[in-house]
MMTF fields as JSON, N, C-alpha, C and O atoms, coordinates in Angstrom:
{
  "mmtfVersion": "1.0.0",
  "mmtfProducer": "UNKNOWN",
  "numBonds": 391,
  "numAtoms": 392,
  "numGroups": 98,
  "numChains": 1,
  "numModels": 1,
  "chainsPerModel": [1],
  "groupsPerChain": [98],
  "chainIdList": ["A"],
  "bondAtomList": [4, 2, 8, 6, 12, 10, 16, 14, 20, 18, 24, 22, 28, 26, 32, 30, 36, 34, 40, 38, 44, 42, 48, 46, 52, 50, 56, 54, 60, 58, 64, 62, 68, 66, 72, 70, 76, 74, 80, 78, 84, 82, 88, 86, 92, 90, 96, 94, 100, 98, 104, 102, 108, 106, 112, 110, 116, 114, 120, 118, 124, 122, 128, 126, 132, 130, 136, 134, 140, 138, 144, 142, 148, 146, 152, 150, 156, 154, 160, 158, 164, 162, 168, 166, 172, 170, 176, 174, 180, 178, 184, 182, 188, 186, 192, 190, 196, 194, 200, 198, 204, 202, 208, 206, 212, 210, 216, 214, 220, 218, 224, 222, 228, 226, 232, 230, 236, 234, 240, 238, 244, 242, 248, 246, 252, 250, 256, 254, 260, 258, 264, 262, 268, 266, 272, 270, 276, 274, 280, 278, 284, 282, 288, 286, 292, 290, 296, 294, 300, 298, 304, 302, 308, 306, 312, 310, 316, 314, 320, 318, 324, 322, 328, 326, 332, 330, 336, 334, 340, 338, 344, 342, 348, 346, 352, 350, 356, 354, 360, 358, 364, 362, 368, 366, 372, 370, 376, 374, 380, 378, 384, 382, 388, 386],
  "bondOrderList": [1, 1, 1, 1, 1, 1, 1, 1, 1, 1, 1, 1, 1, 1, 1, 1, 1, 1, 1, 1, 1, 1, 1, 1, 1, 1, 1, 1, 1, 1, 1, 1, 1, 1, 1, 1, 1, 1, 1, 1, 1, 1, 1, 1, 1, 1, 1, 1, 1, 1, 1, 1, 1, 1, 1, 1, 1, 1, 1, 1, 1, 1, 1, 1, 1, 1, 1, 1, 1, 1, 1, 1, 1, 1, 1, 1, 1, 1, 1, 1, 1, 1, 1, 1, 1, 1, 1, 1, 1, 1, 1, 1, 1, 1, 1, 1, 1],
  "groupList": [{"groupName": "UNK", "atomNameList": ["N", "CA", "C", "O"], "elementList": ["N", "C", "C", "O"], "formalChargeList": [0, 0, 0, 0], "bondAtomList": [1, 0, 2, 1, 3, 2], "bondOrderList": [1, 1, 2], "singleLetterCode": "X", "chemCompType": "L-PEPTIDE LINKING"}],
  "groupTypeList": [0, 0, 0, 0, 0, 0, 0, 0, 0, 0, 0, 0, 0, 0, 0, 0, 0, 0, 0, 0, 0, 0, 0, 0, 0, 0, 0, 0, 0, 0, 0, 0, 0, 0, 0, 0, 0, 0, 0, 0, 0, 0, 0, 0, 0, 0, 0, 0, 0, 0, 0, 0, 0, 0, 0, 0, 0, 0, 0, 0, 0, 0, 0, 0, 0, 0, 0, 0, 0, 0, 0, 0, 0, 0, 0, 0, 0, 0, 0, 0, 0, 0, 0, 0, 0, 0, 0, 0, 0, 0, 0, 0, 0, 0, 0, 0, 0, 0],
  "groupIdList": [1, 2, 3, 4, 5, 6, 7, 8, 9, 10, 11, 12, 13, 14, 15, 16, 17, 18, 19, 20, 21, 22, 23, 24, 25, 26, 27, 28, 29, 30, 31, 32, 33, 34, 35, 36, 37, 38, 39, 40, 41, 42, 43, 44, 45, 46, 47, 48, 49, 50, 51, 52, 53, 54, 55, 56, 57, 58, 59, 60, 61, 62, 63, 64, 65, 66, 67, 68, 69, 70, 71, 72, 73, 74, 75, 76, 77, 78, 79, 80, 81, 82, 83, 84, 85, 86, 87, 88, 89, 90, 91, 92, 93, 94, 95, 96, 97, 98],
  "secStructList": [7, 7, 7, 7, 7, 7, 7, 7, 7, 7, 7, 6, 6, 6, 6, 2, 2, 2, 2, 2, 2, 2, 2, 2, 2, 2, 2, 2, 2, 2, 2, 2, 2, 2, 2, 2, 2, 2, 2, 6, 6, 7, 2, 2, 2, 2, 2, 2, 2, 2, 2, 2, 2, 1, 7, 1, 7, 2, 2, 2, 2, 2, 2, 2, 2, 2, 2, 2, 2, 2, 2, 2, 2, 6, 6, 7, 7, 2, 2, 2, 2, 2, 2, 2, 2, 2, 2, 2, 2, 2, 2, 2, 2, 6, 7, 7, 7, 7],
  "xCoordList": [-5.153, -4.508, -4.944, -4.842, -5.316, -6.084, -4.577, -3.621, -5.18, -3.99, -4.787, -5.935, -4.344, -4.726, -3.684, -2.724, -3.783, -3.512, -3.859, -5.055, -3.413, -3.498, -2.565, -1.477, -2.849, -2.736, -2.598, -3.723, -1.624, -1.385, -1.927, -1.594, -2.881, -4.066, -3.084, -2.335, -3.338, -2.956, -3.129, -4.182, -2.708, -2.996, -3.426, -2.533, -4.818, -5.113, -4.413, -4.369, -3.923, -3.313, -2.116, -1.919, -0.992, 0.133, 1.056, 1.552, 1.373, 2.381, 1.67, 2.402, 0.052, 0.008, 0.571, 0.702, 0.829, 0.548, 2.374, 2.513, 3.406, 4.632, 4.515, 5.181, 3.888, 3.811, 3.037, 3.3, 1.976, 1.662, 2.313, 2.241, 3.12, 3.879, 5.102, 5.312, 6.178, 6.552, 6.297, 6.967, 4.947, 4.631, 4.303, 4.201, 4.229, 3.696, 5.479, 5.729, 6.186, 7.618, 8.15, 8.894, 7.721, 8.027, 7.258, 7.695, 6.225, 5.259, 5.891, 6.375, 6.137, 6.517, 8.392, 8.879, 9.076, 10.827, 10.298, 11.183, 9.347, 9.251, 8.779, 9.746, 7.865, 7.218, 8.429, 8.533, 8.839, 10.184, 11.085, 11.603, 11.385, 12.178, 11.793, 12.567, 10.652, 9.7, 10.195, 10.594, 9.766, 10.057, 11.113, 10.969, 12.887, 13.292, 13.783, 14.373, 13.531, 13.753, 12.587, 12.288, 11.955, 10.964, 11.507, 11.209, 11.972, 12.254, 13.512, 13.655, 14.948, 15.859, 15.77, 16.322, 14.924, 15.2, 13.779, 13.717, 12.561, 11.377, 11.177, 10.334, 11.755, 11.447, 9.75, 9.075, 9.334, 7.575, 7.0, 6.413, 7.213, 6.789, 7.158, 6.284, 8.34, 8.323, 7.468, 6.911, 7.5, 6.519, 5.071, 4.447, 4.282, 3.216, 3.291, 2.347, 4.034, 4.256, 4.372, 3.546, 5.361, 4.777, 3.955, 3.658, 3.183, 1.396, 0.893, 0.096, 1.154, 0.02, -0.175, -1.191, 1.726, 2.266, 2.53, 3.037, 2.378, 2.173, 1.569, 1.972, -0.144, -1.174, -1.033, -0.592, -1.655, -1.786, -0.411, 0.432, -0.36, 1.012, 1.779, 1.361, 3.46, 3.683, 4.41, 4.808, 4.573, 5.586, 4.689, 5.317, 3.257, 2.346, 1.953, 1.403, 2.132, 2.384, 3.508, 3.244, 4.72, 6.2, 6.247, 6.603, 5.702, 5.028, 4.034, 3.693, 3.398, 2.607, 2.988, 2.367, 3.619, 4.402, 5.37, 5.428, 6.072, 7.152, 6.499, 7.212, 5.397, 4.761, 4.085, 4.163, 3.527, 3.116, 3.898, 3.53, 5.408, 6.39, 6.894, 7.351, 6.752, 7.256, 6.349, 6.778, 4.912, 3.68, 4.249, 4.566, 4.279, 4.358, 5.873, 5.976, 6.733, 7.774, 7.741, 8.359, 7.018, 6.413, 5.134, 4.473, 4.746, 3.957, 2.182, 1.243, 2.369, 0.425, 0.21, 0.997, -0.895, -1.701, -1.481, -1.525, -1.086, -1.546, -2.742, -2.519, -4.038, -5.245, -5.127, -5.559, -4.554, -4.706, -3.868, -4.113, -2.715, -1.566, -2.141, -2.186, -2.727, -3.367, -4.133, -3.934, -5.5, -6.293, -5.504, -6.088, -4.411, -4.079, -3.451, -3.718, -2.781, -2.306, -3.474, -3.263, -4.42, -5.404, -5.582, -5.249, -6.548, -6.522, -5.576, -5.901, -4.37, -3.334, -3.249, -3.205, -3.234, -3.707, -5.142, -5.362, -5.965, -7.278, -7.207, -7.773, -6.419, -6.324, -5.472, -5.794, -4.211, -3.512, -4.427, -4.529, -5.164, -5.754, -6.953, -7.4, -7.251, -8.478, -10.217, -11.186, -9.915, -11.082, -11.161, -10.901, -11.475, -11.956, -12.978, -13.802, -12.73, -13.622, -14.002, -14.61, -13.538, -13.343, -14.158, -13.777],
  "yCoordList": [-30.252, -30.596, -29.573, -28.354, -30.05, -29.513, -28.842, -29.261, -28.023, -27.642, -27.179, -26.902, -26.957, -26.886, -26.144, -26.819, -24.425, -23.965, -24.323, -24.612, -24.381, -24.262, -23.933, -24.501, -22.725, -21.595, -21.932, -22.294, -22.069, -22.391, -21.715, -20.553, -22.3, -21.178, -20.4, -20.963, -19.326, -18.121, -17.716, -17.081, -17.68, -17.117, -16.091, -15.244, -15.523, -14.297, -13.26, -12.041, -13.931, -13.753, -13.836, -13.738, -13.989, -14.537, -13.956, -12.854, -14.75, -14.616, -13.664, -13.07, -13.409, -12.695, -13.101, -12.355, -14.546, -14.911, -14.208, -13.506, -14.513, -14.185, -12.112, -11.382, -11.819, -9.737, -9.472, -8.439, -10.384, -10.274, -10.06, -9.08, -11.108, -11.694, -10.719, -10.357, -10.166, -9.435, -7.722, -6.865, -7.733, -6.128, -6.316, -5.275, -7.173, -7.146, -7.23, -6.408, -8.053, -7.817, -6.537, -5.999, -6.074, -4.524, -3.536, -2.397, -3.878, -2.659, -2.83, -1.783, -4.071, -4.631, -4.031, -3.597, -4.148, -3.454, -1.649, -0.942, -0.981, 0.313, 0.267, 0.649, 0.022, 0.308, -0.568, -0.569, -0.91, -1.252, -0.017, 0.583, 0.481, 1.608, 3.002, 3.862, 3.088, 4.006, 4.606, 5.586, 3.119, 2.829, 3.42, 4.389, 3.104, 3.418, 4.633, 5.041, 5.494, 6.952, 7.632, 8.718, 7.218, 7.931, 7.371, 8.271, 6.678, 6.507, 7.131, 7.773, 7.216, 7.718, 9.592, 10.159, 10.226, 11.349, 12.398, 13.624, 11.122, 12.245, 11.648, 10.752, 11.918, 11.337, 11.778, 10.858, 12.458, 12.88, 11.354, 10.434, 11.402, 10.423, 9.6, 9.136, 8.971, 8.142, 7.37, 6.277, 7.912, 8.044, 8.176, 8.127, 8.297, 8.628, 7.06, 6.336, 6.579, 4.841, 4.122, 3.261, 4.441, 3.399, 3.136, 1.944, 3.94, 4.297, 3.359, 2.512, 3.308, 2.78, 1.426, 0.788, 0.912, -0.289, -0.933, -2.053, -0.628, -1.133, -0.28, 0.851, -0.858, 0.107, -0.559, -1.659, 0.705, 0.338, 0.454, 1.314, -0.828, -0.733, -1.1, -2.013, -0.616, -0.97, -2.232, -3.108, -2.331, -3.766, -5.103, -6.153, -5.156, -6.078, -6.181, -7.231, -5.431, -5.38, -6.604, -7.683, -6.206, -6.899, -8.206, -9.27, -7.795, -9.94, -10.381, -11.358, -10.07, -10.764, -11.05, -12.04, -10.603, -10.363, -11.686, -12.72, -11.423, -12.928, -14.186, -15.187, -14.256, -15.211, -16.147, -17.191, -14.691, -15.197, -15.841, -16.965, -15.274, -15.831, -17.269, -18.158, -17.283, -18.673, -19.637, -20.459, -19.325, -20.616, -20.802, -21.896, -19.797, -20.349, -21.355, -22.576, -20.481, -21.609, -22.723, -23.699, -22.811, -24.329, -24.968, -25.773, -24.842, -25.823, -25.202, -25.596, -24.39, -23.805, -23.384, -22.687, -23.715, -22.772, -21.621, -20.999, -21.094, -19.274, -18.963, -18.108, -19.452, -19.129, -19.005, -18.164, -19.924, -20.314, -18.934, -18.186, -19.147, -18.1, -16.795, -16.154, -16.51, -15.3, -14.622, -13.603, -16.092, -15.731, -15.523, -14.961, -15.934, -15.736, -14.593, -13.768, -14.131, -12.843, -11.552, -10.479, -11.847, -11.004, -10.598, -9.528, -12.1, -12.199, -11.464, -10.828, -11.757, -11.471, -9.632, -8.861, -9.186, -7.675, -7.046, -5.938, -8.175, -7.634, -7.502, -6.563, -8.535, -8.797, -7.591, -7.169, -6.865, -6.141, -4.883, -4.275, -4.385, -3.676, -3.688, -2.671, -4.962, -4.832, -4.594, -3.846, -5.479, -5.48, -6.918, -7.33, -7.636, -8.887, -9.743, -10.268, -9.847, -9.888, -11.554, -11.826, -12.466, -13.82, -14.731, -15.901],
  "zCoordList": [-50.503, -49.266, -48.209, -48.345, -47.411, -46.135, -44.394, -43.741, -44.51, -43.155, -42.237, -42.585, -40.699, -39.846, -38.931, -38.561, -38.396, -37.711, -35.911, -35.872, -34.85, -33.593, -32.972, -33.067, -32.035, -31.306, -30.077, -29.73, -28.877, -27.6, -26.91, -26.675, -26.435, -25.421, -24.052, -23.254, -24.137, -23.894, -22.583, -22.65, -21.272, -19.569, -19.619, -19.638, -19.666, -19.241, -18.303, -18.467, -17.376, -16.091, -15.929, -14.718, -16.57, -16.445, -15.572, -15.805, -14.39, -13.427, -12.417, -11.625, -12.343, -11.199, -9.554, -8.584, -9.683, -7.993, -7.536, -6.534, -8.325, -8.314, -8.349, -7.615, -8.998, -8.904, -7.679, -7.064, -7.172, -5.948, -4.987, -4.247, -4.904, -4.088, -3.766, -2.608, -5.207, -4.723, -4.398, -3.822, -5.098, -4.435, -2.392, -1.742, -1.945, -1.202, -0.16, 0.722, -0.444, -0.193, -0.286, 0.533, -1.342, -1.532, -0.844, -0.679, -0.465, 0.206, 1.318, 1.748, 2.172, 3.854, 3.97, 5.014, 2.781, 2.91, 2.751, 3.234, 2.315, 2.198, 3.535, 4.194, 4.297, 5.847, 6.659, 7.886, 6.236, 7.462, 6.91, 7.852, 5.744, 6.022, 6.462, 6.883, 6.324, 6.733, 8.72, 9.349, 8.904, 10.57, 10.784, 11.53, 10.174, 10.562, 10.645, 11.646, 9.327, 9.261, 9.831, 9.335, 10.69, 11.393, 12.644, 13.43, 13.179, 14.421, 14.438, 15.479, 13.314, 13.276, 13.631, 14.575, 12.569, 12.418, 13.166, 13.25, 13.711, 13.61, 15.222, 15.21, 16.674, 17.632, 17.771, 18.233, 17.593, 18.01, 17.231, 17.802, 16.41, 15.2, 15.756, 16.488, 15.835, 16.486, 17.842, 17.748, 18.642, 19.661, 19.158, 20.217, 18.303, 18.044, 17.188, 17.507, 16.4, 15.68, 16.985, 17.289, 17.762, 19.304, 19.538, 19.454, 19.917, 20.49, 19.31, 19.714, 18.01, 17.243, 16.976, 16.698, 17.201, 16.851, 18.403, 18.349, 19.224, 20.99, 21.194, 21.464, 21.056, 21.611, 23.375, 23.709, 24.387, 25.896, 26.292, 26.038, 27.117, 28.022, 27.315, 26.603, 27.036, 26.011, 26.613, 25.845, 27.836, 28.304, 28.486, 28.625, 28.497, 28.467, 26.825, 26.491, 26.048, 24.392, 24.119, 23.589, 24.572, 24.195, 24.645, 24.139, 25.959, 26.378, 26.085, 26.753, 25.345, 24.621, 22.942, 22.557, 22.143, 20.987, 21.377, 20.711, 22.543, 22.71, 23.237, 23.309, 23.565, 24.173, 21.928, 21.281, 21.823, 20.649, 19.936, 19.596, 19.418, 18.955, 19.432, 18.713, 20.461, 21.504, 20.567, 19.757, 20.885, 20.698, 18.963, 18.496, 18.361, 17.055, 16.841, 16.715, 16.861, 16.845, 17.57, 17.144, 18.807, 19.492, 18.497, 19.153, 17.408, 17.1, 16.743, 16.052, 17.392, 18.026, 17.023, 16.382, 16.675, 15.261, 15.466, 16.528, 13.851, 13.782, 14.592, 15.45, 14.557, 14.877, 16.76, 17.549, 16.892, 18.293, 19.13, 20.077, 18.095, 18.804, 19.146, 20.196, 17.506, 17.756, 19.02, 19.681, 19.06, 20.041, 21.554, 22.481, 21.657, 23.221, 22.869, 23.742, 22.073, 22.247, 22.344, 22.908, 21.825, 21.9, 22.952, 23.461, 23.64, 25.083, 26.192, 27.195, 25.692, 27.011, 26.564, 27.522, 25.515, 25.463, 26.167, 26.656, 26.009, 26.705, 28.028, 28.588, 28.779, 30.016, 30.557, 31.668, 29.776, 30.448, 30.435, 31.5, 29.247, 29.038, 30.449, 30.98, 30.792, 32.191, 30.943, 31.069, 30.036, 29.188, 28.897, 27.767, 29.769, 29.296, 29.021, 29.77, 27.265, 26.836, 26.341, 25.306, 27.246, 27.167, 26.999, 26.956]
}
């Protein structure tokens, strides 16, 4: 009498897209807390994360950030959104590179 073992082929990989997913949740809640105990306790630092995170003017930065926000929740491609925010940074900047 003859038998026959088989073995449920096996994921090399198992569950990377989910450990991705949340290291990357986890890297984005550590740099948001980062932010705030550096804006809380280190004002130089702080000011020096301004500069890096609203490069230029920082009030032609903030309207362009809400303009971007607007287009997306209106419908506009990521891609599209992007490019005008670029734009509208280049423009405040007086570098247009259109």
């Amino acid at each position: 009498m003859g038998y026959r073992v088989e073995y449920e082929e096996e994921r090399a990989c198992r569950g990377t897209k989910k450990s991705r997913r949340g290291w990357l949740v986890m890297a984005g809640m550590w740099f948001l807390l980062f932010l705030l105990l550096v804006t809380l306790f280190w004002p130089a630092g702080a000011d020096v994360l301004r500069e890096c995170l609203l490069p230029g003017d920082a009030a032609v930065t903030a309207a362009a950030l809400e303009d971007l926000a607007r287009d997306v929740r209106g419908g506009t491609g990521l891609g599209e959104a992007l490019k005008t925010f670029c734009q509208a940074i280049l423009a405040g900047a007086e570098l247009d590179f259109s």
